[in-house]
C-alpha positions, 0 to 999 in steps of 0.5 A, a space after each residue: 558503484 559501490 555499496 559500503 554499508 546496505 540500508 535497511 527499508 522499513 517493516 510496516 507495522 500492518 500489513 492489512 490495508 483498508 480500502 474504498 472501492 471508487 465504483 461501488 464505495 464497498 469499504 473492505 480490508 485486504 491482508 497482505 497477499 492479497 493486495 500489490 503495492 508499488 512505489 513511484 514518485 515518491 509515493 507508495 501505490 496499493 492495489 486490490 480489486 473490490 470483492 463487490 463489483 471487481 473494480 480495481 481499488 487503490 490506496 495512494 501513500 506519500 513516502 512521509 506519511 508510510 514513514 510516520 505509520 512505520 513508527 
């Protein structure tokens, strides 16, 4: 394979996220660092753990919609 010109991926904009603990339902924003992220399937995955109950939160982007916030 041969890259002929390399494609920039997008900045977001924030990189704080907010997040709903499923366990606890503590709602809590997390600054970049202390949050993971992953993509796969075409969507983007956000991890943080709940600073209540320790629970592993998470917050599921589709690639449409992170292009939309990029914007």
């Amino acid at each position: 394979m041969n890259i002929i010109q390399h494609g920039r991926l997008p900045e977001e904009k924030s990189t704080t996220k907010r997040f709903k603990c499923a366990n606890c339902g503590c709602v809590f924003e997390a600054d970049k660092g202390e949050y993971r992220g992953s993509f796969q399937y075409n969507e983007f995955y956000f991890y943080c753990e709940c600073p209540e109950c320790k629970h592993t939160s998470n917050e599921i982007v589709t690639r449409d919609q992170f292009a939309v916030s990029v914007k």
